[in-house]
C-alpha positions in Angstrom: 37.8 15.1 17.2 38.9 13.0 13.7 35.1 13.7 12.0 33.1 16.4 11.5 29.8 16.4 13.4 26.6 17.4 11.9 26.7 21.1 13.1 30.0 21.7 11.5 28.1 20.1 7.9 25.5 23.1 8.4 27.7 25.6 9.3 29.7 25.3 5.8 26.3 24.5 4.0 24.7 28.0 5.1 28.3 29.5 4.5 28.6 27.7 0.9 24.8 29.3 0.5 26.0 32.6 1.0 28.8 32.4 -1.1 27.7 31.3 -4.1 23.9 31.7 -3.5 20.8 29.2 -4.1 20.0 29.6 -7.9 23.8 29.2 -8.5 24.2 26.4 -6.5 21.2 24.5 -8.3 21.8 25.3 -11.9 25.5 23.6 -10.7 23.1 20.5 -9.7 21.2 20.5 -12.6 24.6 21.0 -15.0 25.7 18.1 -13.0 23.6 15.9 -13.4 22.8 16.1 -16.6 26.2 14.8 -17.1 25.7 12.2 -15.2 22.7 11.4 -17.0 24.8 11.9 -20.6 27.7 9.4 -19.3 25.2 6.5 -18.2 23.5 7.2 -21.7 26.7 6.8 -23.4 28.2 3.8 -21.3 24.8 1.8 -22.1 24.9 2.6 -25.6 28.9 1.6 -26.1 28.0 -1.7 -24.3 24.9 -2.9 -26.6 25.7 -4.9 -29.6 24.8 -3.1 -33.2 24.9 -5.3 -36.0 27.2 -4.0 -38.4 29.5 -2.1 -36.1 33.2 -0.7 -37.3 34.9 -3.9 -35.8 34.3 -6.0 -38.4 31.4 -7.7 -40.4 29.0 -9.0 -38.8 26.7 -12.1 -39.2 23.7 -13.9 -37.7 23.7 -17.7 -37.3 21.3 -19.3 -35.0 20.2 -16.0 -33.2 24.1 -15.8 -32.1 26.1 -12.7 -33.3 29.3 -13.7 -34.9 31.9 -10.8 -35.4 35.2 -10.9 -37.3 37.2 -10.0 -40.1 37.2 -11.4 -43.5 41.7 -12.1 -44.5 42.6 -13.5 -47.7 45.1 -17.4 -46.8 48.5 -16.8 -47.7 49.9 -18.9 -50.2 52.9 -19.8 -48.4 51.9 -23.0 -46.5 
């Protein structure tokens, strides 16, 4: 009685089909993922490290990547 079976599933797939129709429904799919394809694109390529990125300066020592900023010492110590 809490979940749906998988006749009720059906029933509002066929109804959803008649609604909105078949080429509809998959050019939604297709829009769809394609932005799911778009976001895993641009979480991978926010995650890689690019030398020379707007952080800072960067420079290679050892095959490690350093990062950081280049400040000027005050003179008050």
């Amino acid at each position: 009685m809490g979940s749906f079976s998988i006749w009720h599933w059906l029933i509002v797939l066929i109804i959803v089909m008649l609604v909105f129709g078949t080429k509809k429904l998959r050019n939604i799919g297709a829009d769809l993922g394609g932005a799911v394809r778009g976001f895993k694109e641009g979480v991978k390529e926010g995650t890689s490290d690019k030398p020379g990125d707007a952080a800072g300066t960067t420079h290679k020592a050892e095959g490690n990547i350093i990062e950081g900023e280049i400040r000027e010492k005050s003179k008050s110590a």
